[in-house]
N, C-alpha and C positions, 0 to 999 in steps of 0.2 A: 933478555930471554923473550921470543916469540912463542908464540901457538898459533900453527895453520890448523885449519879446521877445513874439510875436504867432504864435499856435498855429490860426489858424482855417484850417479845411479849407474846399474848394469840395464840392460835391455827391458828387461821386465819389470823397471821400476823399485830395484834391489840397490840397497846402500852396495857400494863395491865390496869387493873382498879387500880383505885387510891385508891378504899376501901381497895384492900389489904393491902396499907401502912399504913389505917390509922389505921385498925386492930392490924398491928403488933405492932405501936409504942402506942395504948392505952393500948395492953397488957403490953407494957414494959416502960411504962411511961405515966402512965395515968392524970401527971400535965404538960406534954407536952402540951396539948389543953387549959389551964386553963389561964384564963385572955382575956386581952384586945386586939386584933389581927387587923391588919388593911389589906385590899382588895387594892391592890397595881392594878394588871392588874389581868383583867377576860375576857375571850373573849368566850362568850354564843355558847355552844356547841349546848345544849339541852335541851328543859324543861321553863317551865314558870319562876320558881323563879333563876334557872341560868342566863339566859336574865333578869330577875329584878336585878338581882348584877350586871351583865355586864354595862347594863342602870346608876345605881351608882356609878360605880365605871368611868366614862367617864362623868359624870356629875360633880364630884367631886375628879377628881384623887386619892384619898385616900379615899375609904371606913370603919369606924371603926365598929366591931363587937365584940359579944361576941366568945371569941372562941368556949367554950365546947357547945354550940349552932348551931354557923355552924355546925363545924365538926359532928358534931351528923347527922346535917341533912345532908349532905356531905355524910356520912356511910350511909345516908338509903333511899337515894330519889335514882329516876332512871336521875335524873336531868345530868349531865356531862356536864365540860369544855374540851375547845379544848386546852386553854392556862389559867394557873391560878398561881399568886403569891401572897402569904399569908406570913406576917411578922409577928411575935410577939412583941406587941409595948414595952415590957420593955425590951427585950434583941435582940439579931440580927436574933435567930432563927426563921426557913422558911421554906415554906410547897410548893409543888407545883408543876404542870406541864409547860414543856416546851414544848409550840409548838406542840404537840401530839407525840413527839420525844424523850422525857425521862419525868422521872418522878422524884422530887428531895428534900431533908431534908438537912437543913443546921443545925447543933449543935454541944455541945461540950459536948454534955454528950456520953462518951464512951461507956457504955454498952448497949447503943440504937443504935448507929454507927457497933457494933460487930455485934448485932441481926439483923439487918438491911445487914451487910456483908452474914452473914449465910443463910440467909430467902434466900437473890433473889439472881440469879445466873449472870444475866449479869450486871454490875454495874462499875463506876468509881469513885475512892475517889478523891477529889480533896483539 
């Protein structure tokens, strides 16, 4: 299991949006999102229903979700975290922002790890 860790700014010095990532890995693995996902830490950036997961997920330390649901709505609301970790409850893989400070995918599937090396430019494998 790897974690890329992805440092690229927008123009005005903005950690990227997190839709790009989730773009690139539904292109390239679109069972990436599939299943049962649990809402670890969310700390409400922006947006009604980001603060209702935030609210959740501090009520109940563990959040359970559908994945291809969130993420969906993740891809298309103007909603945004400032800090979000997203588990997949059957395997260790991870979705997520750090802090507003990176942005981060933990897996072991390689050819998502490669595309993911290629796409962003500033990034840490670890």
């Amino acid at each position: 299991m790897k974690i890329v860790q992805i440092f690229d700014l927008e123009q005005d010095n903005i950690l990227i949006d997190i839709r790009k990532l989730l773009t690139l890995v539904y292109k390239k693995s679109p069972s990436f999102f599939e299943g049962q996902w649990c809402i670890k830490e969310a700390t409400c950036g922006y947006g009604e229903k980001a603060c209702e997961y935030d609210e959740k997920v501090n009520d109940n330390k563990n959040f359970f979700i559908d994945g291809t649901d969130f993420f969906h709505w993740l891809n298309t609301t103007e909603d945004y975290f400032y800090h979000l970790k997203v588990y997949k409850v059957i395997s260790n893989e991870e979705i997520g922002i750090f802090d507003s400070t990176f942005l981060y995918i933990k897996t072991d599937q390689e050819e998502l790890l490669q595309a993911i090396s290629e796409f962003f430019k500033d990034i840490k494998v670890i």
